[in-house]
N, C-alpha and C positions, 0 to 999 in steps of 0.2 A: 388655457393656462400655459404660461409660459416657465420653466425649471431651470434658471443658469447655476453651474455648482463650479467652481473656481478649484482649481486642486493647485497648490501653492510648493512648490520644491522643485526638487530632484525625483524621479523616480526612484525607485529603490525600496529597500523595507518602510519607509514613512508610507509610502503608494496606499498601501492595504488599511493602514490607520484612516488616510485620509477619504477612500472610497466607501470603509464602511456605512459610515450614515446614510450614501445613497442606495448600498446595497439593502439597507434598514427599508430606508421609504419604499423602495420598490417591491419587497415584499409584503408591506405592509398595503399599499397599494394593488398587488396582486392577489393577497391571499384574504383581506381586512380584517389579519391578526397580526400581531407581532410577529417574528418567530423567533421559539427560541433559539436555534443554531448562531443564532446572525449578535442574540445578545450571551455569549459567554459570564459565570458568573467569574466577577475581578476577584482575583488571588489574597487580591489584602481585605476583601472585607468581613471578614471573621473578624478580623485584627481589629481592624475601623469600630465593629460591634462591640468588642471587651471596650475596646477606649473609651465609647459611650459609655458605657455599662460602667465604668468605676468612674468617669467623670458626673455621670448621677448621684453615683452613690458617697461621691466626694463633696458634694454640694448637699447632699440629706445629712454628713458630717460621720458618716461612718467610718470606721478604724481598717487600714489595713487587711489587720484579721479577718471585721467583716465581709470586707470586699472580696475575699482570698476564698472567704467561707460560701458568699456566694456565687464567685465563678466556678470553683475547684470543687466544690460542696464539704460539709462539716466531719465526712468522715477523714478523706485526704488532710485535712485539715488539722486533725485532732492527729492523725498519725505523722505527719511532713511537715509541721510548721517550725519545729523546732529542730530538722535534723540535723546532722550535722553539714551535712550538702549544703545548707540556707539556699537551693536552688531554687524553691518556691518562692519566699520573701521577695528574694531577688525579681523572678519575675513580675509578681504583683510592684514591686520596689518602679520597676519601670513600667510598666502600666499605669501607676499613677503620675509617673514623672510625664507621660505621652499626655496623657488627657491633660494635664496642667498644662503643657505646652500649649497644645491645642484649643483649649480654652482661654489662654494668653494671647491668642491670636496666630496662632500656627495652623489653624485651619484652611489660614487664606493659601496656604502655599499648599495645599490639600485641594482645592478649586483650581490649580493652576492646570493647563491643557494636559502636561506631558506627565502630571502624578507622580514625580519624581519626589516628591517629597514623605512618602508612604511607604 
């Protein structure tokens, strides 16, 4: 078997982006595991996971509050939803505004290489 891998640029910080995949295969290759070192867990997918999570529950037709009630859970919720901070709202407010986007069609910029859109 023959392996050609094309690395595309400049050298420089892109270098390390674009050799990881092979440094992937060859461990998986040498070890016939993954590893994990090689797959870092990505910074935004907490983030990525709430999106799902009230874009589901936007689509089951749940309220706000529900959604608030089960990310945050009911006791936060009973004490924070109305304080005067509105800093919870707020963030459930843009939680839903992400998934709506997202399920508008903002996903696709979510597939794109560089993830800049996350």
């Amino acid at each position: 078997m023959l392996l050609r891998y094309a690395l595309i640029g400049s050298v420089g910080c892109d270098a390390e982006a674009q050799v990881l995949p092979l440094r992937r295969l060859a461990g998986l290759y040498r070890t016939g595991q993954f590893l994990p070192a090689l797959f870092p867990r990505e910074r935004k997918v907490e983030r990525l996971i709430e999106v799902l999570r009230v874009a589901d529950a936007l689509s089951a037709g749940a309220s706000q509050r529900e959604i608030a009630a089960c990310l945050f859970g009911t006791e936060r919720i009973s004490r924070d939803w109305r304080a005067a901070s509105d800093s919870l709202r707020s963030q459930v407010r843009r939680l839903v505004s992400r998934a709506r986007h997202m399920a508008a069609g903002g996903y696709r910029s979510f597939l794109a290489i560089d993830g800049t859109d996350m």
